[in-house]
VOBA-1610 file (N, C-alpha, C; in pm, whole numbers, padded with zeros to 5 digits, always signed):
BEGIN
Unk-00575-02057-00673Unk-00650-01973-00583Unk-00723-02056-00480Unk-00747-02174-00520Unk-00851-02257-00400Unk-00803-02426-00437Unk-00894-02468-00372Unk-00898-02639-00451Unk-01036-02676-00371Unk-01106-02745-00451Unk-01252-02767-00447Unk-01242-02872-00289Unk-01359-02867-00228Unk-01405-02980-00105Unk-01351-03090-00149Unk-01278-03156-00063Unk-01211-03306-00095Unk-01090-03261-00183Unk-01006-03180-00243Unk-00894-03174-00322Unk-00749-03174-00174Unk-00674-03132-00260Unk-00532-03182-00176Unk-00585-03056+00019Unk-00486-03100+00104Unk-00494-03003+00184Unk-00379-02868+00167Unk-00500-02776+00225Unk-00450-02611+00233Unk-00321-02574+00345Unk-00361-02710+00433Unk-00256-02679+00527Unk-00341-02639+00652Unk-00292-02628+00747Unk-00358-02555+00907Unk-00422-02409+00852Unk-00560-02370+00891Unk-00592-02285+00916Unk-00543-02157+00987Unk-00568-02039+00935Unk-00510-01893+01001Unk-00526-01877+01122Unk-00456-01821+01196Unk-00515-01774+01329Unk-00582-01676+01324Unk-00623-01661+01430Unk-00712-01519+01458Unk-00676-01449+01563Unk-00670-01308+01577Unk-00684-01249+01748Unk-00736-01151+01699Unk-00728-01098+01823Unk-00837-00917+01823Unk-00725-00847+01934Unk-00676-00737+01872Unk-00588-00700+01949Unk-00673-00516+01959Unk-00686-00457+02054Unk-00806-00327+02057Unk-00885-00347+01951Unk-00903-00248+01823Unk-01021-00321+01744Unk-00979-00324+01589Unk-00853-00419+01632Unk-00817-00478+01540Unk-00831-00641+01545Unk-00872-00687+01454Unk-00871-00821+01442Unk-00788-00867+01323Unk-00712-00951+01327Unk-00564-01029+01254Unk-00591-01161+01255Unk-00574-01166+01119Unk-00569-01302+01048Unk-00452-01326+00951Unk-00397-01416+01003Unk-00243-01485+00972Unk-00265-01578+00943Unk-00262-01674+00809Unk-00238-01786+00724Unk-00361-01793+00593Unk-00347-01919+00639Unk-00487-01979+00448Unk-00619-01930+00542Unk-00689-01943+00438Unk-00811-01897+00485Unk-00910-01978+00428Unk-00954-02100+00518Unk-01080-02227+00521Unk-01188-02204+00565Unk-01319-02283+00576Unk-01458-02220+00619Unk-01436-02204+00765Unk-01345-02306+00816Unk-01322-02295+00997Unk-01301-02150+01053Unk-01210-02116+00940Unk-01146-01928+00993Unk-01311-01857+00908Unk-01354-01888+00832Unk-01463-01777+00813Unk-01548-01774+00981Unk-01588-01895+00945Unk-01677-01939+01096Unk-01635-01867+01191Unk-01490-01858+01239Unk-01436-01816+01361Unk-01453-01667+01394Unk-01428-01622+01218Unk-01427-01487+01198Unk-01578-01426+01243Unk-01645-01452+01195Unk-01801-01442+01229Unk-01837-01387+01383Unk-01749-01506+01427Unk-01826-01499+01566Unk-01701-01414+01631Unk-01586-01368+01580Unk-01514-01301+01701Unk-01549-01175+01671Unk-01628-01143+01589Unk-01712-01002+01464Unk-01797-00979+01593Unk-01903-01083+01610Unk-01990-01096+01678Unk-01968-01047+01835Unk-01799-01104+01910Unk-01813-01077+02000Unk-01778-00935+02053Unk-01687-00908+01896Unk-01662-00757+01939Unk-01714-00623+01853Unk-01819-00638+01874Unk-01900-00523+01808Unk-01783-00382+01787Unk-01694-00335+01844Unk-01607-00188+01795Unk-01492-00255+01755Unk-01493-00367+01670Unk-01393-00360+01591Unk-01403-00284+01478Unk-01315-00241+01433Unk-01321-00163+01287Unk-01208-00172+01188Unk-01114-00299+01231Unk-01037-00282+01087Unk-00954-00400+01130Unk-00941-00503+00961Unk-00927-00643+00990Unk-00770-00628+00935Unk-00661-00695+01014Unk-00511-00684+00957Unk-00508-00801+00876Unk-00447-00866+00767Unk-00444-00964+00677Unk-00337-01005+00622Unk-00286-01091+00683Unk-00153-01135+00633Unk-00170-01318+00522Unk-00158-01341+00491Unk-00228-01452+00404Unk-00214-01522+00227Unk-00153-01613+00188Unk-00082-01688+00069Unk-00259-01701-00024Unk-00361-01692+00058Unk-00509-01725-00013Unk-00557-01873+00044Unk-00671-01893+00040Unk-00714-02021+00067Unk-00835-02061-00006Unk-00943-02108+00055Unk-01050-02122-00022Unk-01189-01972-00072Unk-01174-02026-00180Unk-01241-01887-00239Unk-01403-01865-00169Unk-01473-01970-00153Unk-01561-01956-00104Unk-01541-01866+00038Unk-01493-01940+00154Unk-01424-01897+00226Unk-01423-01720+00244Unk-01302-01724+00150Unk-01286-01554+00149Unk-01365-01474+00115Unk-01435-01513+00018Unk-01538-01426-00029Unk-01675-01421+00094Unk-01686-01533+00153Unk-01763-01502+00267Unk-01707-01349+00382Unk-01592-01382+00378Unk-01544-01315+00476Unk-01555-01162+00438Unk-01527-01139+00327Unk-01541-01045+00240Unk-01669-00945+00250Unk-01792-01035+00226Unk-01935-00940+00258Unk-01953-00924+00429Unk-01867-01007+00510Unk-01861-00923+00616Unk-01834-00783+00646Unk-01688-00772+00607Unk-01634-00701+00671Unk-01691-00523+00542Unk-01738-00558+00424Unk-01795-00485+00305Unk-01929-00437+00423Unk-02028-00542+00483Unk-02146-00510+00499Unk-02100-00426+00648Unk-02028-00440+00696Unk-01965-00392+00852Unk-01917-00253+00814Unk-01911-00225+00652Unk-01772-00105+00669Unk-01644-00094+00737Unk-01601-00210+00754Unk-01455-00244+00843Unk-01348-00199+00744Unk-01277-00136+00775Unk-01113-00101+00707Unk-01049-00205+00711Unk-00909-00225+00604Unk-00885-00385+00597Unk-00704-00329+00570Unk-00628-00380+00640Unk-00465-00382+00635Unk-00374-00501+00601Unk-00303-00490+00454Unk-00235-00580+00414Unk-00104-00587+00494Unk-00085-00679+00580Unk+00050-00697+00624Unk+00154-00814+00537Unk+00230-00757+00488Unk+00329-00832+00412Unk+00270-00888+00310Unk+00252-01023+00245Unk+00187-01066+00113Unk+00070-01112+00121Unk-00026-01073+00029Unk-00195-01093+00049Unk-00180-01104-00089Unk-00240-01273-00131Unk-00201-01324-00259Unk-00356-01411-00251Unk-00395-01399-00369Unk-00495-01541-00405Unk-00607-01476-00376Unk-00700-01546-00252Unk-00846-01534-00212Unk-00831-01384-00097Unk-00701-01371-00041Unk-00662-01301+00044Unk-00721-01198-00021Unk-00661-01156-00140Unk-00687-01002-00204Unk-00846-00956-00223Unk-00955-01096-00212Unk-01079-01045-00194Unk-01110-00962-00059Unk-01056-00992+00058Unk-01064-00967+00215Unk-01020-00818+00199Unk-00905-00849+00147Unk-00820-00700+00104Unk-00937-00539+00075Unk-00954-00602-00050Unk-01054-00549-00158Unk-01160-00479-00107Unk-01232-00556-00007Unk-01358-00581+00072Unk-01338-00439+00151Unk-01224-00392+00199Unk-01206-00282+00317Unk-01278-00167+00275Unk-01336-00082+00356Unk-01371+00066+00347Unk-01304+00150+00313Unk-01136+00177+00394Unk-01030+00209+00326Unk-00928+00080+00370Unk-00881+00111+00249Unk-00717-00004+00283Unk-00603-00011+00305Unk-00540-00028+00364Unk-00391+00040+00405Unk-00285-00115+00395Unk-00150-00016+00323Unk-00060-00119+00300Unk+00066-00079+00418Unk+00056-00204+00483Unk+00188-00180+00552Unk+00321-00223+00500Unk+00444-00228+00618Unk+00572-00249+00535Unk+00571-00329+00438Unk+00657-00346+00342Unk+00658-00450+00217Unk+00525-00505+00219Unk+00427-00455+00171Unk+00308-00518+00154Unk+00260-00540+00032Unk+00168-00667-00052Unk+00214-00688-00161Unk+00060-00753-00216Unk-00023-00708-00311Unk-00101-00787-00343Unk-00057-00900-00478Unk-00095-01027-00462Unk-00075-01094-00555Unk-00167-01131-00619Unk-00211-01189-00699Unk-00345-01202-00799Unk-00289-01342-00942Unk-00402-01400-00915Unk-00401-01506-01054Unk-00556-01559-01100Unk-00547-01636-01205Unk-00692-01725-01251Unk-00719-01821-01108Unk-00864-01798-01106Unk-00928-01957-01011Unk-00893-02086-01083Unk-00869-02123-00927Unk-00859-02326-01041Unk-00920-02386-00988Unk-01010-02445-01063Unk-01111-02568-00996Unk-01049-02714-01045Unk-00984-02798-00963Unk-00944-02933-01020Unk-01067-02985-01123Unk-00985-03072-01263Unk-00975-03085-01334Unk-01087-02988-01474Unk-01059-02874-01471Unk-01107-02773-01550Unk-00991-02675-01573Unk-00980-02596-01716Unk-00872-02488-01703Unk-00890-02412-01631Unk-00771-02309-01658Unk-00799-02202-01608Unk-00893-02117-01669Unk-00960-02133-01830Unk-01062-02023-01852Unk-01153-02097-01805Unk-01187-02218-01819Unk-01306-02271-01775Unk-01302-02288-01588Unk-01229-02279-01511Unk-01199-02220-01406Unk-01287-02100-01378Unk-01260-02023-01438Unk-01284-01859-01448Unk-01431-01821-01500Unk-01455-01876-01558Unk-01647-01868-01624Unk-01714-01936-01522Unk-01658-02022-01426Unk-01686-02105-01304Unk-01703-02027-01166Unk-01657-01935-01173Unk-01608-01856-01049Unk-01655-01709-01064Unk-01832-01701-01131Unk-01811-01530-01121Unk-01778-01474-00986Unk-01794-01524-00841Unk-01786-01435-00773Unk-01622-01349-00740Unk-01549-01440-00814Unk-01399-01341-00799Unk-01437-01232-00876Unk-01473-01244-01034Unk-01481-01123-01115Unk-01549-01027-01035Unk-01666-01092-00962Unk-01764-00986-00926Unk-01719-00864-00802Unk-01591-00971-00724Unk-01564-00895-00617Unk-01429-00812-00620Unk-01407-00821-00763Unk-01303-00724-00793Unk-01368-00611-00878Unk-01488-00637-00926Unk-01582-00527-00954Unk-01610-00445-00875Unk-01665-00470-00755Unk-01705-00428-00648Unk-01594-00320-00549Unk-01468-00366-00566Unk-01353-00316-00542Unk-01346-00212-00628Unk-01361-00173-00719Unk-01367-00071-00809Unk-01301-00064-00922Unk-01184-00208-00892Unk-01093-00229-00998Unk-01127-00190-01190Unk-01059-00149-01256Unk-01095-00164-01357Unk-01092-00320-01443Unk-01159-00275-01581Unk-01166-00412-01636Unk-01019-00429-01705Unk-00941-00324-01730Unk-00826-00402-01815Unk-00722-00466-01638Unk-00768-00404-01592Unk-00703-00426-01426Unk-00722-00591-01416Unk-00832-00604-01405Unk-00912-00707-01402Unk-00884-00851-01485Unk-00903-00847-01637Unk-00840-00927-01709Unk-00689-00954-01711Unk-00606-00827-01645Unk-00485-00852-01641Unk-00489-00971-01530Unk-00535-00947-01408Unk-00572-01038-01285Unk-00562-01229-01361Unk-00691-01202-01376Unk-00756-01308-01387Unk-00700-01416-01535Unk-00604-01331-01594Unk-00576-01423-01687Unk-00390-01414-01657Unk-00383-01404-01587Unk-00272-01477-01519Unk-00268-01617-01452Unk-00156-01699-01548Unk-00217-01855-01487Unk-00221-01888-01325Unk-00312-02023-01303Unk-00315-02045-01188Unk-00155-02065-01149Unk-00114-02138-01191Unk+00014-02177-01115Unk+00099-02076-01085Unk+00091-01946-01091Unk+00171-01851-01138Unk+00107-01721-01047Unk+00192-01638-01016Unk+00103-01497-00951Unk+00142-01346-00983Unk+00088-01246-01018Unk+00124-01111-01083Unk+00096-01061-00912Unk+00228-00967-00914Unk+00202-00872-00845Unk+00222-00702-00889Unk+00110-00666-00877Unk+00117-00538-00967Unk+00182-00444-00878Unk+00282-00329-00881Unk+00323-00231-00816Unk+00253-00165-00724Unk+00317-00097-00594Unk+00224+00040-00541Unk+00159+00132-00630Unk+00260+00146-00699Unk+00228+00246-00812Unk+00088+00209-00932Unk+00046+00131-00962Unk-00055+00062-01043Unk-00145+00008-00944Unk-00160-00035-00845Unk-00236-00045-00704Unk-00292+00122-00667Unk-00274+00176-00651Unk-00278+00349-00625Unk-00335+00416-00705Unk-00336+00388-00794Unk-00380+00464-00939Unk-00523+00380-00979Unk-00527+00258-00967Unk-00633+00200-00951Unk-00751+00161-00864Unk-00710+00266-00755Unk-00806+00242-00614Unk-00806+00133-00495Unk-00697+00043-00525Unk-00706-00081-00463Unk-00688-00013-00318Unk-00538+00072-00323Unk-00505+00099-00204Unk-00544+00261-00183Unk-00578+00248-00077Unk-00572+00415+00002Unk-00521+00484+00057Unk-00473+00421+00177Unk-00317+00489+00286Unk-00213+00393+00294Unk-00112+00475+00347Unk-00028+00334+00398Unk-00011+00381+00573Unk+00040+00249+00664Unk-00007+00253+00776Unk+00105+00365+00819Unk+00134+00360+00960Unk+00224+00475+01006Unk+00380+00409+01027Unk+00331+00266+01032Unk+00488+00181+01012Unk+00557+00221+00934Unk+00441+00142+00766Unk+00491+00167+00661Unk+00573+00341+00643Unk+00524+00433+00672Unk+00582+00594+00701Unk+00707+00595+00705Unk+00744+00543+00836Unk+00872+00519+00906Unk+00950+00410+00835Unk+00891+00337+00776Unk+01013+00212+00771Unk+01039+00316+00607Unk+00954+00363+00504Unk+01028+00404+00389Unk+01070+00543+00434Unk+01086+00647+00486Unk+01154+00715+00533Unk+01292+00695+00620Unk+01307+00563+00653Unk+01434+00520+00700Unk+01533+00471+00601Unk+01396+00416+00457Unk+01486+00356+00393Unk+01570+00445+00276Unk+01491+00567+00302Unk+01546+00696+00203Unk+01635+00760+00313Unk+01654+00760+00410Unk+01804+00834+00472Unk+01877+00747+00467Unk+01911+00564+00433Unk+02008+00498+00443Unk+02063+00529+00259Unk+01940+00566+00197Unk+01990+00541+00057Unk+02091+00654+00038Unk+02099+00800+00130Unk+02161+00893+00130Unk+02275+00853+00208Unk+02294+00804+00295Unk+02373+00780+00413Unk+02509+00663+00360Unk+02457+00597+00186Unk+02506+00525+00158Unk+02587+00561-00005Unk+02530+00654-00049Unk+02480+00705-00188Unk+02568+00854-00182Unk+02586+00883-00049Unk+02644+01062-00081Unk+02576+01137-00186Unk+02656+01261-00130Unk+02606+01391-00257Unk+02517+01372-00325Unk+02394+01427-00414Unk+02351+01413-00540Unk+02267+01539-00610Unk+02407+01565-00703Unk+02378+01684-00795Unk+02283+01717-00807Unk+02201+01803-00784Unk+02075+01908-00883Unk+02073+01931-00995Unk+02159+02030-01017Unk+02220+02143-01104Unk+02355+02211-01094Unk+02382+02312-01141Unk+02536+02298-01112Unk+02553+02372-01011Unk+02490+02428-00941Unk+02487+02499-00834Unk+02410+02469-00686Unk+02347+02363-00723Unk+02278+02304-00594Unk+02271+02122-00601Unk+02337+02069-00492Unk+02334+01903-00456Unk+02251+01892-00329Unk+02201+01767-00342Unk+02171+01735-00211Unk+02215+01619-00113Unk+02244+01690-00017Unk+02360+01605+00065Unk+02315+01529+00178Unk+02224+01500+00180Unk+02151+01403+00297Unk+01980+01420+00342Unk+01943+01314+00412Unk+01779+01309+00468Unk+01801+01283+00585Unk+01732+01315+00646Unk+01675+01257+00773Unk+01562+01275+00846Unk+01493+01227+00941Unk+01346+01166+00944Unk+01313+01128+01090Unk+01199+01192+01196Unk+01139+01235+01289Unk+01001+01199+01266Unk+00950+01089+01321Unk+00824+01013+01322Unk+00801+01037+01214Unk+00681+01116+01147Unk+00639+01105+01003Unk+00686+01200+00916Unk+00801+01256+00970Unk+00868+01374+00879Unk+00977+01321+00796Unk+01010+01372+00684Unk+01171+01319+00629Unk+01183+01478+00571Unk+01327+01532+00625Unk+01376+01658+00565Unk+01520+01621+00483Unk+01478+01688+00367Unk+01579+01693+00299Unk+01714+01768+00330Unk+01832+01766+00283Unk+01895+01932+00340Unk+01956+01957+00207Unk+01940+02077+00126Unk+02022+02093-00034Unk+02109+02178+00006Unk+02225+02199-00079Unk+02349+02259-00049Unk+02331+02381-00174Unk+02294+02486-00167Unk+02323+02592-00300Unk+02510+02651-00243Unk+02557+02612-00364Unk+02711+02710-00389Unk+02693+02854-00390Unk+02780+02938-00302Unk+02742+03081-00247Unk+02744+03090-00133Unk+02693+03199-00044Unk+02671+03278+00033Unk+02549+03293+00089Unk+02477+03234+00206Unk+02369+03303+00180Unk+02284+03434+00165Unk+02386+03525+00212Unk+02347+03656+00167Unk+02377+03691+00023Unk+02415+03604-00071Unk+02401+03593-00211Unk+02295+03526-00274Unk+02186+03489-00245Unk+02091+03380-00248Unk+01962+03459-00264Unk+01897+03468-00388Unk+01757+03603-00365Unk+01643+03445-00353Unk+01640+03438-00191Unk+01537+03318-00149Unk+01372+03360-00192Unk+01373+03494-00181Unk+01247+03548-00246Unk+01193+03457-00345Unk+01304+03535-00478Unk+01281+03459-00595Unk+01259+03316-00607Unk+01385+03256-00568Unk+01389+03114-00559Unk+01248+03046-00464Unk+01226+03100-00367Unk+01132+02969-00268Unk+00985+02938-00397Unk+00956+03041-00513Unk+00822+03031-00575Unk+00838+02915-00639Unk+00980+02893-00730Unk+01003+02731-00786Unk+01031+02639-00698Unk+01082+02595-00605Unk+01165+02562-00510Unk+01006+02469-00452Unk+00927+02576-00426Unk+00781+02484-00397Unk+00712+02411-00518Unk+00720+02511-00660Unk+00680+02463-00767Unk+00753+02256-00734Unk+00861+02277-00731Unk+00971+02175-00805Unk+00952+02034-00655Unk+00942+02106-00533Unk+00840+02003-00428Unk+00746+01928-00457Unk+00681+02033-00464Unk+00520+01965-00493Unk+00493+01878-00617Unk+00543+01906-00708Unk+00578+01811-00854Unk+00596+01641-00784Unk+00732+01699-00735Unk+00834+01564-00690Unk+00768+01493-00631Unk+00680+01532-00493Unk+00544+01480-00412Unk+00428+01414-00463Unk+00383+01511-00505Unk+00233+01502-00487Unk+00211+01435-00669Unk+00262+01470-00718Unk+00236+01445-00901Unk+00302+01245-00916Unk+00365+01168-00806Unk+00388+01053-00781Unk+00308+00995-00680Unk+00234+00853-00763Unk+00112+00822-00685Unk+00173+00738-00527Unk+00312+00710-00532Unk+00319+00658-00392Unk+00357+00760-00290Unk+00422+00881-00324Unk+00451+00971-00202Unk+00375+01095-00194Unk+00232+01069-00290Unk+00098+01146-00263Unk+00030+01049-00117Unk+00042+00956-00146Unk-00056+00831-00046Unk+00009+00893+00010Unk+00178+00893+00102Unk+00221+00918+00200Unk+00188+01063+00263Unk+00171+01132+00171Unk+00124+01267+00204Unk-00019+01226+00267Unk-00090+01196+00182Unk-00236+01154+00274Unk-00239+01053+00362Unk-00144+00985+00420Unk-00145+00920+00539Unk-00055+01001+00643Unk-00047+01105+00675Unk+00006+01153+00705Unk+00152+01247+00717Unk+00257+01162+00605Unk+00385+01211+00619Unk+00397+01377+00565Unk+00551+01396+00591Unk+00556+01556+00547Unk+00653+01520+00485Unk+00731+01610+00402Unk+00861+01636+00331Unk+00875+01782+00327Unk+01011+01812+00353Unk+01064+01900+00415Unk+01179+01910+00309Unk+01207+02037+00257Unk+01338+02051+00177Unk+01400+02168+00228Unk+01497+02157+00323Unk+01606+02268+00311Unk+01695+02271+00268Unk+01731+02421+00284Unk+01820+02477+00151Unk+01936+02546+00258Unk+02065+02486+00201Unk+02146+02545+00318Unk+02276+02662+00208Unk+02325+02701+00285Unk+02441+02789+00202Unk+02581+02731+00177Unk+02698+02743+00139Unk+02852+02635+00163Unk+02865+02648+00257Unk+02838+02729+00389Unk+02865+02732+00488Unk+02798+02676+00592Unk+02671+02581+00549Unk+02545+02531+00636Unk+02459+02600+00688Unk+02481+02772+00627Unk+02359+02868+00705Unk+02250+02829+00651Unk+02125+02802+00700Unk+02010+02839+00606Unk+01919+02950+00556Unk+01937+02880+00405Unk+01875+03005+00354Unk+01717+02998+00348Unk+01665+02903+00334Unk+01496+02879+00330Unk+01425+02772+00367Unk+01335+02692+00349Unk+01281+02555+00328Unk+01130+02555+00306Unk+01085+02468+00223Unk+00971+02423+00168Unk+00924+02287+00238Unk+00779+02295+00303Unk+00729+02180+00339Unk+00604+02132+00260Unk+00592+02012+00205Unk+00493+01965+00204Unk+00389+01828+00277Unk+00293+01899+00329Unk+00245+01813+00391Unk+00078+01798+00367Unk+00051+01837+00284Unk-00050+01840+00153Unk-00087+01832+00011Unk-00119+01771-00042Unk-00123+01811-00222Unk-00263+01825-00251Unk-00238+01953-00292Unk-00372+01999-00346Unk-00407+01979-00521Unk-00299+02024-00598Unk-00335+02024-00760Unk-00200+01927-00797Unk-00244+01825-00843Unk-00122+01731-00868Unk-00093+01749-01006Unk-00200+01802-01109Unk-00152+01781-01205Unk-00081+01889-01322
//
């Protein structure tokens, strides 16, 4: 996670920019980038949300950076892998948003020549700032007793459920909605039941519509009846899965139509809310 003043080098320091009122930080993270960070905070009073792309650097460091952007209320965006000291910066956000392939990684502190538990009894302020994050404690010990040399990355799905993350950005939207019409586009047909498959997706800024095929007529089709499960069996699929609930609350929709053998349609169900997930 770090190496003490005077241990090996981290490598070149992150950059920084401020792009509207976003500010982005790309690489390790040393006292030079806290420092820098500080003052480009300073120069732009309406920033409100820090992008974070970053392998970890020095813990001190991050954790400085950390009660910034905590005491600022700044929103905080993982771009691609946020591993080590990174995930304190992460942590730190008001809300947090994961963009494409975005990935928290997590292990024990290492302080040269001490273990990793004695590392770790060394370092309350990691425990403390994954407290603070809201993380739980088995969350937590899972973290932290993962060796240094080594890094856990826990799922969207276990990230989500544990509060780490909140939205995902509007990229992220689009890029997994592209990646579910190639999986159709590649995958064909796929059975329901014996009377209904579904035969493709496709996807319009933050929308992805399904299209299902029911065998019949659609003037054989009592859509009445059917649309009451049809939403039941949506909203399940949605909202009751902690990654395409987030997407629902970052905006996306899902759309299921229902077509006849002939491509008439007979109905469709949107969701673009979840209210009772469970």
């Amino acid at each position: 996670m770090d190496q003490p003043e005077g241990g090996r080098s981290l490598g070149p320091p992150a950059t920084l920019k401020v792009t509207a009122r976003t500010l982005h930080i790309d690489g390790t993270i040393t006292h030079k980038v806290t420092e820098r960070f500080q003052a480009l905070i300073n120069q732009h009073p309406d920033i409100d949300q820090v992008s974070i792309s970053s392998f970890g650097g020095r813990t001190n460091a991050a954790v400085a950076i950390a009660a910034i952007i905590s005491k600022r209320k700044l929103n905080t965006v993982a771009v691609g892998e946020c591993s080590s000291g990174c995930t304190f910066i992460f942590l730190s956000g008001k809300i947090r948003k994961f963009d494409i392939n975005s990935s928290l990684g997590f292990h024990s502190p290492k302080i040269l020549g001490l273990s990793d538990l004695q590392s770790r009894l060394e370092s309350p302020a990691v425990t403390e700032a994954y407290q603070a994050a809201g993380l739980s404690s088995a969350f937590i010990d899972e973290a932290l007793s993962t060796p240094s040399a080594s890094m856990w990355y826990p799922s969207d799905d276990v990230l989500i459920k544990e509060g780490a993350v909140h939205l995902f950005t509007q990229d992220r939207i689009k890029h997994d909605h592209e990646q579910e019409v190639e999986y159709f586009r590649t995958n064909g047909p796929l059975k329901v039941d014996r009377l209904t498959k579904v035969v493709s997706a496709k996807t319009d800024k933050n929308s992805i519509t399904y299209t299902y095929v029911i065998a019949g007529r659609s003037e054989e089709v009592d859509w009445d009846s059917m649309v009451v499960l049809a939403k039941y069996d949506a909203n399940a699929a949605i909202c009751r899965n902690a990654v395409t609930n987030v997407m629902v609350k970052s905006g996306a929709s899902y759309t299921y139509l229902y077509v006849d053998e002939n491509g008439q349609k007979v109905g469709s169900v949107m969701i673009d809310k979840c209210y009772n997930t469970v």
